[in-house]
C-alpha positions, 0 to 999 in steps of 0.5 A: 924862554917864551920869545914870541910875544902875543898881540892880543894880550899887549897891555895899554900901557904899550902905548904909553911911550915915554913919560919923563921924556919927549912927549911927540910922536917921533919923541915917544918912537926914540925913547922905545928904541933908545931903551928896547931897540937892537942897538942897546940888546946886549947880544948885539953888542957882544957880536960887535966887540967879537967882531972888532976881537982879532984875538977870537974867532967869532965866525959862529956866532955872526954866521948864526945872526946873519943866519936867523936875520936872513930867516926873518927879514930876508923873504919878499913880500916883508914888513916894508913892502905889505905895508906899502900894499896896505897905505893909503897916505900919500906921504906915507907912500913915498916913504914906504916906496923908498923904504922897499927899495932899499929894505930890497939892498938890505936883503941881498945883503943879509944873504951874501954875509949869510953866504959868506960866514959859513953854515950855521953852526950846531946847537941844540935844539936847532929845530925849535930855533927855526920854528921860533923864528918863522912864528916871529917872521909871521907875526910881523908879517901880520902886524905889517898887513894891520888894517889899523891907520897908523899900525903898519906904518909904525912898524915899517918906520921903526924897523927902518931906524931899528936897522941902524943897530943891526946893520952896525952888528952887519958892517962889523961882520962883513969888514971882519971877513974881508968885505966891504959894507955896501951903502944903506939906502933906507930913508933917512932918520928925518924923513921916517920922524916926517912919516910919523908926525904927518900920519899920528894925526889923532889920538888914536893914529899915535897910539896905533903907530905906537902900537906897531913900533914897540911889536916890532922891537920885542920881536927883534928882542926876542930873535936877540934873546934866542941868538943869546941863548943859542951861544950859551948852548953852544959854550956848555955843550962845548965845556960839557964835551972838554970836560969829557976829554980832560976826564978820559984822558986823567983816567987814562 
Protein backbone atom coordinates (compact mmCIF):
# COMPACT_ATOMS: atom_id res chain seq x y z
CA UNK A 1 0.00 0.00 0.00
CA UNK A 2 1.42 3.62 -0.74
CA UNK A 3 0.71 5.64 2.56
CA UNK A 4 2.64 8.68 1.94
CA UNK A 5 0.96 11.13 -0.09
CA UNK A 6 2.98 13.48 -2.63
CA UNK A 7 1.97 17.43 -2.54
CA UNK A 8 3.18 18.26 -5.67
CA UNK A 9 0.51 15.97 -7.34
CA UNK A 10 -2.42 16.99 -5.19
CA UNK A 11 -5.44 17.74 -7.61
CA UNK A 12 -7.39 20.97 -7.33
CA UNK A 13 -10.11 19.46 -6.39
CA UNK A 14 -8.27 19.03 -2.70
CA UNK A 15 -9.55 22.38 -2.45
CA UNK A 16 -12.88 21.82 -3.40
CA UNK A 17 -14.30 21.33 0.10
CA UNK A 18 -17.82 20.48 0.61
CA UNK A 19 -20.00 21.16 -2.19
CA UNK A 20 -23.55 19.97 -0.95
CA UNK A 21 -22.84 21.36 2.62
CA UNK A 22 -21.55 24.58 4.32
CA UNK A 23 -19.73 26.58 1.98
CA UNK A 24 -17.57 28.72 4.66
CA UNK A 25 -14.35 28.05 5.63
CA UNK A 26 -14.98 26.53 8.98
CA UNK A 27 -17.88 24.83 7.23
CA UNK A 28 -15.56 23.18 4.28
CA UNK A 29 -12.56 22.24 7.40
CA UNK A 30 -15.73 20.20 9.15
CA UNK A 31 -17.03 18.29 6.43
CA UNK A 32 -13.11 16.93 5.60
CA UNK A 33 -12.95 16.05 9.07
CA UNK A 34 -16.38 14.56 9.56
CA UNK A 35 -15.76 12.57 6.17
CA UNK A 36 -11.71 11.85 6.42
CA UNK A 37 -10.93 12.87 9.83
CA UNK A 38 -9.24 9.94 12.58
CA UNK A 39 -12.30 9.87 14.36
CA UNK A 40 -14.50 7.99 11.21
CA UNK A 41 -10.97 5.86 10.35
CA UNK A 42 -12.13 2.36 11.11
CA UNK A 43 -8.76 1.33 12.80
CA UNK A 44 -9.46 3.90 15.46
CA UNK A 45 -12.61 2.62 16.15
CA UNK A 46 -11.86 -0.78 16.32
CA UNK A 47 -8.58 0.25 19.06
CA UNK A 48 -11.51 1.92 20.94
CA UNK A 49 -14.31 -1.04 20.91
CA UNK A 50 -10.61 -3.24 22.04
CA UNK A 51 -10.40 -0.94 24.58
CA UNK A 52 -13.83 -0.68 26.02
CA UNK A 53 -13.68 -5.23 25.43
CA UNK A 54 -12.97 -6.56 28.95
CA UNK A 55 -12.99 -9.75 27.16
CA UNK A 56 -9.59 -9.19 25.06
CA UNK A 57 -6.78 -8.01 25.50
CA UNK A 58 -5.83 -5.33 23.39
CA UNK A 59 -2.53 -4.34 24.83
CA UNK A 60 -0.58 -4.65 21.27
CA UNK A 61 -2.61 -3.02 19.18
CA UNK A 62 -2.74 0.28 21.25
CA UNK A 63 1.08 -0.18 22.29
CA UNK A 64 1.66 -0.03 18.35
CA UNK A 65 -0.75 3.19 18.09
CA UNK A 66 0.74 4.92 21.20
CA UNK A 67 3.81 3.79 19.51
CA UNK A 68 3.67 5.28 16.07
CA UNK A 69 1.75 8.39 17.55
CA UNK A 70 4.63 9.14 19.67
CA UNK A 71 6.90 8.75 16.15
CA UNK A 72 4.80 11.19 14.48
CA UNK A 73 3.64 13.62 16.78
CA UNK A 74 5.93 13.48 19.71
CA UNK A 75 9.09 15.24 18.64
CA UNK A 76 9.61 19.02 19.29
CA UNK A 77 9.98 21.35 17.17
CA UNK A 78 6.20 19.78 15.60
CA UNK A 79 3.12 20.85 13.22
CA UNK A 80 2.21 23.66 16.08
CA UNK A 81 5.25 25.05 17.12
CA UNK A 82 6.99 25.42 13.07
CA UNK A 83 3.77 27.09 12.36
CA UNK A 84 3.95 29.47 15.11
CA UNK A 85 7.52 30.33 13.89
CA UNK A 86 6.23 30.73 10.24
CA UNK A 87 2.93 33.37 11.08
CA UNK A 88 2.73 36.70 11.13
CA UNK A 89 -0.94 37.17 11.88
CA UNK A 90 -1.41 38.29 15.19
CA UNK A 91 -4.47 36.36 15.89
CA UNK A 92 -3.00 33.70 14.32
CA UNK A 93 -0.56 33.81 16.77
CA UNK A 94 -2.21 33.79 19.95
CA UNK A 95 -3.99 30.72 18.63
CA UNK A 96 -0.61 28.99 17.72
CA UNK A 97 0.95 30.02 21.19
CA UNK A 98 -2.14 28.35 22.85
CA UNK A 99 -2.03 25.41 20.55
CA UNK A 100 1.98 24.93 21.32
CA UNK A 101 1.46 24.87 24.84
CA UNK A 102 -1.12 22.37 25.13
CA UNK A 103 0.03 20.37 21.70
CA UNK A 104 3.57 20.29 24.66
CA UNK A 105 0.89 18.38 27.37
CA UNK A 106 -0.25 16.40 24.23
CA UNK A 107 3.52 15.01 24.03
CA UNK A 108 4.15 13.83 27.19
CA UNK A 109 0.93 12.27 27.13
CA UNK A 110 1.72 10.31 24.21
CA UNK A 111 5.03 9.29 25.83
CA UNK A 112 3.77 8.00 29.06
CA UNK A 113 0.66 5.69 27.27
CA UNK A 114 3.89 4.77 25.14
CA UNK A 115 5.68 3.83 28.21
CA UNK A 116 3.03 2.36 29.74
CA UNK A 117 1.53 -0.29 27.24
CA UNK A 118 4.63 -1.79 26.81
CA UNK A 119 7.12 -2.24 23.74
CA UNK A 120 5.84 -2.30 20.48
CA UNK A 121 4.91 -5.66 19.41
CA UNK A 122 6.70 -7.87 16.60
CA UNK A 123 5.47 -7.65 13.21
CA UNK A 124 6.93 -7.90 9.81
CA UNK A 125 8.35 -5.50 8.19
CA UNK A 126 8.64 -3.61 11.38
CA UNK A 127 11.63 -1.40 9.67
CA UNK A 128 9.84 -0.31 6.77
CA UNK A 129 6.82 0.82 9.23
CA UNK A 130 9.28 3.48 10.98
CA UNK A 131 10.54 4.62 7.92
CA UNK A 132 7.08 5.03 6.44
CA UNK A 133 6.06 7.00 9.25
CA UNK A 134 9.35 9.24 9.85
CA UNK A 135 8.40 10.27 5.68
CA UNK A 136 5.03 11.03 7.03
CA UNK A 137 6.32 13.07 10.10
CA UNK A 138 8.48 15.22 7.32
CA UNK A 139 6.24 15.97 5.27
CA UNK A 140 4.25 17.46 7.73
CA UNK A 141 6.89 19.13 9.30
CA UNK A 142 7.23 20.78 5.68
CA UNK A 143 3.71 21.38 5.28
CA UNK A 144 4.02 23.30 8.76
CA UNK A 145 7.08 25.36 7.42
CA UNK A 146 4.71 26.30 3.96
CA UNK A 147 5.62 30.06 3.28
CA UNK A 148 2.06 29.91 1.67
CA UNK A 149 -0.50 32.60 3.85
CA UNK A 150 -3.10 30.49 5.18
CA UNK A 151 -1.11 26.47 4.44
CA UNK A 152 0.54 26.13 7.70
CA UNK A 153 -1.93 27.49 9.83
CA UNK A 154 -4.45 25.05 8.26
CA UNK A 155 -2.91 22.26 9.05
CA UNK A 156 -1.93 23.18 12.64
CA UNK A 157 -6.21 24.16 13.17
CA UNK A 158 -7.20 20.80 11.74
CA UNK A 159 -4.67 19.11 13.66
CA UNK A 160 -6.05 20.54 16.84
CA UNK A 161 -9.80 19.49 15.89
CA UNK A 162 -8.59 16.09 14.34
CA UNK A 163 -7.04 15.39 17.76
CA UNK A 164 -10.22 15.14 19.51
CA UNK A 165 -10.77 11.45 17.54
CA UNK A 166 -7.23 10.43 18.61
CA UNK A 167 -7.16 11.77 21.95
CA UNK A 168 -10.69 9.72 22.52
CA UNK A 169 -8.61 6.36 21.01
CA UNK A 170 -5.93 8.06 23.98
CA UNK A 171 -8.36 8.14 26.91
CA UNK A 172 -9.93 4.57 25.95
CA UNK A 173 -6.28 3.58 26.46
CA UNK A 174 -5.10 4.92 29.43
CA UNK A 175 -8.35 4.32 31.51
CA UNK A 176 -7.82 0.56 30.20
CA UNK A 177 -4.37 0.33 31.75
CA UNK A 178 -5.58 1.80 34.96
CA UNK A 179 -4.83 5.49 34.25
CA UNK A 180 -6.40 8.72 34.47
CA UNK A 181 -6.95 10.81 31.11
CA UNK A 182 -5.14 13.92 31.85
CA UNK A 183 -7.09 17.51 30.47
CA UNK A 184 -6.80 18.58 27.04
CA UNK A 185 -5.74 22.16 26.83
CA UNK A 186 -5.79 22.73 23.28
CA UNK A 187 -7.84 25.78 22.03
CA UNK A 188 -11.32 25.20 22.04
CA UNK A 189 -13.01 24.12 18.64
CA UNK A 190 -14.83 27.94 18.55
CA UNK A 191 -11.46 29.76 18.68
CA UNK A 192 -9.77 27.35 15.79
CA UNK A 193 -13.18 28.28 13.47
CA UNK A 194 -12.08 31.97 14.68
CA UNK A 195 -8.38 31.46 13.40
CA UNK A 196 -9.89 30.10 9.94
CA UNK A 197 -12.52 32.87 9.25
CA UNK A 198 -10.14 35.83 10.34
CA UNK A 199 -7.06 34.32 8.24
CA UNK A 200 -9.35 32.85 5.03
CA UNK A 201 -9.54 36.53 3.83
CA UNK A 202 -9.36 35.96 0.21
CA UNK A 203 -9.74 33.24 -2.25
CA UNK A 204 -6.69 32.20 -2.10
CA UNK A 205 -5.99 32.41 1.85
CA UNK A 206 -9.10 29.63 1.84
CA UNK A 207 -8.15 27.60 -0.78
CA UNK A 208 -4.50 27.34 0.93
CA UNK A 209 -5.79 26.58 4.41
CA UNK A 210 -7.96 24.05 2.64
CA UNK A 211 -4.97 22.83 1.21
CA UNK A 212 -3.14 22.46 4.41
CA UNK A 213 -6.16 20.49 6.34
CA UNK A 214 -6.94 17.77 3.88
CA UNK A 215 -2.80 16.94 4.00
CA UNK A 216 -2.78 17.04 7.29
CA UNK A 217 -5.66 14.24 7.65
CA UNK A 218 -4.60 11.72 4.46
CA UNK A 219 -1.06 11.79 6.52
CA UNK A 220 -3.02 10.81 9.64
CA UNK A 221 -5.01 8.50 7.32
CA UNK A 222 -2.29 6.71 5.94
CA UNK A 223 -0.39 6.44 9.55
CA UNK A 224 -4.25 4.56 10.23
CA UNK A 225 -3.82 2.64 7.29
CA UNK A 226 -0.45 1.46 8.08
CA UNK A 227 -1.58 0.56 11.95
CA UNK A 228 -4.47 -1.36 10.24
CA UNK A 229 -2.25 -3.41 8.25
CA UNK A 230 0.21 -4.01 10.81
CA UNK A 231 -2.72 -5.84 12.95
CA UNK A 232 -3.53 -7.80 9.89
CA UNK A 233 0.18 -9.13 9.77
CA UNK A 234 0.36 -9.60 13.11
CA UNK A 235 -3.21 -11.96 12.95
CA UNK A 236 -1.79 -14.03 9.99
CA UNK A 237 1.56 -14.57 11.09
CA UNK A 238 -0.26 -15.66 14.36
CA UNK A 239 -3.04 -18.05 12.20
CA UNK A 240 0.03 -19.07 10.11
CA UNK A 241 2.11 -20.28 13.19
CA UNK A 242 -1.45 -22.03 15.05
CA UNK A 243 -1.72 -23.36 11.98
CA UNK A 244 1.89 -25.12 12.36
CA UNK A 245 1.29 -26.25 15.88
CA UNK A 246 -2.05 -27.88 15.22
CA UNK A 247 -0.47 -29.81 12.19
CA UNK A 248 2.66 -30.93 14.21
CA UNK A 249 0.83 -32.13 16.77
CA UNK A 250 -2.12 -34.40 14.49
CA UNK A 251 1.02 -35.94 12.83
CA UNK A 252 2.33 -36.54 16.08
Amino acid sequence: MHYQHNFETASRNAYDGDAHGDSTITGKIAALINSEGSAVHHHVRLLISLAADRTVQPNAPLADAAHYLCLMHGHFPGIMDHAANHCADNVARRWLIEACEGFARERAYIARLSVELGPVPSTRGHAGSDSIVLQLRHALDMLAQSDRHGCAIGAAVTLALDWRGVRRLMDHAAIRIGLDPIKCILPDDEDSRKVLRGIAGDEASERAIIFGARQLLRQHHSLWDLLDDRALARSAETARLSGKISGGSHSA
